[in-house]
Structure formats: structure tokens, C-alpha cells
N, C-alpha and C positions, 0 to 999 in steps of 0.2 A: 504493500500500500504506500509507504515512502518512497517506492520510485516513482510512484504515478504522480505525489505532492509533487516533488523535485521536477517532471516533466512537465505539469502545469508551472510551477515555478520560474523553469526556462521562460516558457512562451508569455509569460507576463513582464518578466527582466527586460525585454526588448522594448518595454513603453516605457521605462523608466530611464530618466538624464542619466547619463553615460555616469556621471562623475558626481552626483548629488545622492539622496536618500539613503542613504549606506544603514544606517541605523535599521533602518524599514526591511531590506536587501537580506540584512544580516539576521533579523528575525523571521525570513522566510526563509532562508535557506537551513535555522537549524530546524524549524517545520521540518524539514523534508530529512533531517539527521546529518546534515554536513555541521562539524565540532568545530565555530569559531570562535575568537579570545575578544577579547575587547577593543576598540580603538581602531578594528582592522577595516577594511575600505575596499572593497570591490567592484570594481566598474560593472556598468549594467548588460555589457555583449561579452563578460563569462559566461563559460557553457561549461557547467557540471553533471555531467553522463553517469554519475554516480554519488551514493553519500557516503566513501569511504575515504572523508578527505577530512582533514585534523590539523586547522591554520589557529595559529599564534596569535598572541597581541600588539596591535602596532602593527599589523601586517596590509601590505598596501600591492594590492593584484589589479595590473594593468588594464585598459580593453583587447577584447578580443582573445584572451587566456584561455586554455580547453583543457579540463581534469576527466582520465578517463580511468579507474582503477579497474581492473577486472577479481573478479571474486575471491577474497577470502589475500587481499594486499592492499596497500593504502596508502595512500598520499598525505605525509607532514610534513607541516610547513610551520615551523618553529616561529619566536618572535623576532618582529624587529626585523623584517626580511620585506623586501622591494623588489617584484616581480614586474619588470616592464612590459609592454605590449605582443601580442599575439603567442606567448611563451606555451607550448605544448606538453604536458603531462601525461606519459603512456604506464604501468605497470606493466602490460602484457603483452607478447610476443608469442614466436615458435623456436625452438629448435630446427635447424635443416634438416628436410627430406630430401628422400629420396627424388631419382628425374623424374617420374611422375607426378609430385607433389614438391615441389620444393618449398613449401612450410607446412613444415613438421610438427611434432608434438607442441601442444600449448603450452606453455610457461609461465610462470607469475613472480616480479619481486616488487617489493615495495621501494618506493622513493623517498630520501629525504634531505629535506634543505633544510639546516641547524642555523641557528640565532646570527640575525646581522646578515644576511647575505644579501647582494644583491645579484640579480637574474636577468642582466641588458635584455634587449628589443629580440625574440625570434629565437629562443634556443629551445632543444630538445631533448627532455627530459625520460629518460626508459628506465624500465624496472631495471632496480640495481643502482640507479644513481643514488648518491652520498655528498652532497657539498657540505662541507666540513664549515664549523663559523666562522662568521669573516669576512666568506671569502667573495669575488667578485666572478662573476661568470658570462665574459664577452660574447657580445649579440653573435647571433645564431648559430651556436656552440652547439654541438652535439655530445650529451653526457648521459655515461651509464655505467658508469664506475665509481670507485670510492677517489675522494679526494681529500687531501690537508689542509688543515685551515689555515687563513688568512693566505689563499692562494690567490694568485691568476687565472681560471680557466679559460682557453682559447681554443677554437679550431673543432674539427671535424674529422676523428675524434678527437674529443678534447684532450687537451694535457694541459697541465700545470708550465705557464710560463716563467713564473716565479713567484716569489714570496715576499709579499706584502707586509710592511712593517704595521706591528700593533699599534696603532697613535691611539 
């Protein structure tokens, strides 16, 4: 029954100012079982395909952001983190098949982005990814692996460009 909330919830979100009523936003969305913290701020062309998602306080999700968890993994999103625009959230993939099918078995891990990060314009987020706090993660990065905090991540796949002093 909470995914049916959450899917009227989407198609309502689109009549709502991009960058206003967050308050209102955020009281619909944990209607529907998405676990937000206080002070957090979601623009109104978020698309959450699920309610396995677990955001912080002080958390600030761009337009255009898409969380997709698939079952029984979840997407958190610690405090104090700045998700810029169109940033995509995957948990779930495949293993490779065979030539017949070349995606294979289903897979599931959970993502997480820890305290302070920030998430530039366009990057991609897969089960398995880890940003460590901190850290900064340049526009449309591709990450799905564990990282150190207070890093740089860059590129496609991403990697650590360097290390970010603690100020």
C-alpha cells in the first residue's frame, strides 16, 4: 500500500515549485515510508521509485535526482550532504551472462553517502557505492565502490584524485 502512496506522491510532486514547500514534500514523502531528518530540502522533479531510502539532516537533493532501491537494499544518505542536479541512484544490477542473455543473475547492494559530502551535477550512483565523509564527488562520476574520506572522486570509473585537506 506504501508504494501506491509514494506513486500518487510522485505524480503530485510535479505541481509543486521546484525549490519551495519542502516542509509539505517532506511530510509526504514519509507518508509513503521514505526516512527523512530535518532541515532536509528536496526539489519537486525527485522521482523516488521506492521507500527504501534513509536521508539525513540538513540534506539538500537537487532537481531532477532519481532513487531506485531494489528489494531488501537501500539508499542512505547521511547529514549534511548536497546532492546537485539530475544525480542517479541505482542498488541493483546483474551479474554477466551468458551470449544468450548477457545480464545475468540479479544482484542487490546498498549505497551510501556519509556526512558532509557533496555529489556535483550528473553522477552515478550503483549498488556498492560508499563515499566516505567529506568527500567531494565531480559531476558525472560514475561510482560503485568504497571510497576515503575527505577525497576527490572523479571520472568514469571513478577514482580518488586526491585528498582533500580537513578545514
Amino acid at each position: 500500500m506504501k508504494s501506491l502512496y509514494l506513486y500518487i506522491i510522485m505524480i503530485f510532486f510535479k505541481f509543486l515549485p521546484e525549490s519551495r514547500c519542502f516542509k509539505f514534500k517532506n511530510t509526504l514523502l514519509r507518508l509513503s515510508g521514505v526516512k527523512i531528518g530535518r532541515e532536509t530540502r528536496i526539489c519537486s522533479s525527485v522521482i523516488f521509485n521506492t521507500a527504501n531510502v534513509v536521508i539525513g539532516n540538513g540534506v539538500w537533493i537537487g532537481p531532477g535526482c532519481r532513487f531506485l532501491a531494489a528489494e531488501h537494499s537501500m539508499i542512505i544518505i547521511e547529514d549534511n550532504v548536497d546532492i546537485a542536479m539530475e544525480n542517479l541512484f541505482v542498488t541493483g544490477s546483474h551479474e554477466v551472462g551468458g551470449a544468450s542473455r548477457r545480464a545475468g543473475k540479479a544482484n542487490r547492494n546498498n549505497i551510501i553517502i556519509e556526512k558532509g559530502v557533496w555529489c556535483c551535477a550528473r553522477c552515478v550512483f550503483m549498488g556498492g557505492a560508499y563515499i566516505s565523509k567529506g568527500s567531494i564527488v565531480a559531476a558525472m562520476s560514475f561510482c560503485s565502490t568504497k571510497y576515503q574520506e575527505n577525497s576527490l572522486i572523479i571520472g568514469q570509473p571513478a577514482k580518488v584524485k586526491k585528498v582533500i585537506s580537513n578545514v
